[in-house]
Structure formats: C-alpha cells, structure tokens
C-alpha positions, -999 to 999 in steps of 0.1 A, spaced: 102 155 -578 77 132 -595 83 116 -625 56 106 -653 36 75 -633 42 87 -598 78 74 -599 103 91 -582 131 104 -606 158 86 -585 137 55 -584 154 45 -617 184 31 -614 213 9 -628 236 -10 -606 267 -22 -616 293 -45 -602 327 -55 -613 337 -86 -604 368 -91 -617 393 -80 -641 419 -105 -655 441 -107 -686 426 -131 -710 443 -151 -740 421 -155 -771 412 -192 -777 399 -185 -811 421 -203 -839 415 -178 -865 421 -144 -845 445 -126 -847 456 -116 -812 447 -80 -800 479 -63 -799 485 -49 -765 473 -68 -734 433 -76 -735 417 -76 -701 385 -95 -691 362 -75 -675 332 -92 -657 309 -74 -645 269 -77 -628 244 -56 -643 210 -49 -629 183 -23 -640 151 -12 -622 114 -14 -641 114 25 -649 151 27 -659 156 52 -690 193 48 -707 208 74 -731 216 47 -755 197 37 -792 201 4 -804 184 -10 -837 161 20 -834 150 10 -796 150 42 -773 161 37 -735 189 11 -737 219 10 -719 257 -8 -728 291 -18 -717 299 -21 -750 333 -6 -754 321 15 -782 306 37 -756 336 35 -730 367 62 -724 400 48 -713 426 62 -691 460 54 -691 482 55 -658 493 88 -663 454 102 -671 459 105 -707 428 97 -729 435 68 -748 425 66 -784 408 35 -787 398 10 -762 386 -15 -786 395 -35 -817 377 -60 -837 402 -90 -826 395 -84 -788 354 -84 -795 361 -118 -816 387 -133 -794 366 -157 -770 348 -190 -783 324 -192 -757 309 -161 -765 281 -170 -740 306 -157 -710 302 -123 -728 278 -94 -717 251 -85 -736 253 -57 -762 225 -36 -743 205 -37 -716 165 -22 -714 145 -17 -685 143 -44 -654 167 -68 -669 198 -86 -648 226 -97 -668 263 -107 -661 292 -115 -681 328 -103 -696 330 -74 -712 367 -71 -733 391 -50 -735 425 -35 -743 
C-alpha cells in the first residue's frame, strides 16, 4: 500500500533503544526528593524522514515523546499504576542536558534519560 509521495506506509518508522535503566539520586539542592524510588531511563531515539507521530505539541502536528505524561506503568503484579510522574522527578537532575528531549518530529536522532518513578 502506497502512501501520499510514493512512500510505503511501513517506510515510517521509529526506533527505539533502551540503554539502561538505573536508580538515580537527585543532585538538585532545592528538590524535594520524588518519593518512591526514581529510575533513569536512557534511551536512543531515531525517526525516519516520513515519520508521522500521534502527538501535538505547541500546536505542531506529527511529534512523538517519552515524556512520561504520555507513559502507562505497570507494577509487578500488572496493576495500572496511577501516576508515573511527579514534578520533583522531572526537576530532579542539574544537568538537565543528559535529559531527552520533550518531542521528537520527523528524521531527528536523539538520546538521553528519560525519569521516572
């Protein structure tokens, strides 16, 4: 089946790799500390040239995210956790260059931590 442009509709595609997944202490003076444990997640991101996400950010159609906002959690037992994210894990790290971008568009390559709790 062809797509608009010739392109194949499988030709669009969004590779994903986790790397690793570590606990992680927050090094920010001023944060409170998640409660729970907060993992690291680091992951490699890579999207072909005709990749079409379901996601909307600031208005801009197509996007993708690892943004925990858009995440479901599963606790050892399958149960649907309530919430996967809190404002003290997203402010916990001050290098925030180490995290992952909010979103991700067509052809772009990114890599960093996404975190969790």
């Amino acid at each position: 089946m062809a797509a608009a442009g010739g392109n194949t509709l499988d030709s669009a595609t969004l590779k994903f790799k986790i790397t690793s997944i570590e606990p992680i202490t927050c090094d920010v003076p001023y944060a409170q500390p998640p409660p729970g444990t907060a993992l690291a997640v680091a992951l490699e991101l890579e999207t072909s040239a005709d990749f079409e996400g379901a996601v909307r950010v600031n208005g801009v159609p197509g996007l993708t995210s690892f943004s925990a906002y858009y995440w479901k959690g599963y606790s050892t037992d399958v149960t649907r956790m309530n919430q996967l994210d809190t404002v003290a894990s997203q402010n916990c790290v001050a290098d925030t260059t180490r995290l992952l971008p909010s979103s991700l568009g067509q052809g772009e390559k990114a890599e960093g931590i996404i975190l969790q709790r």
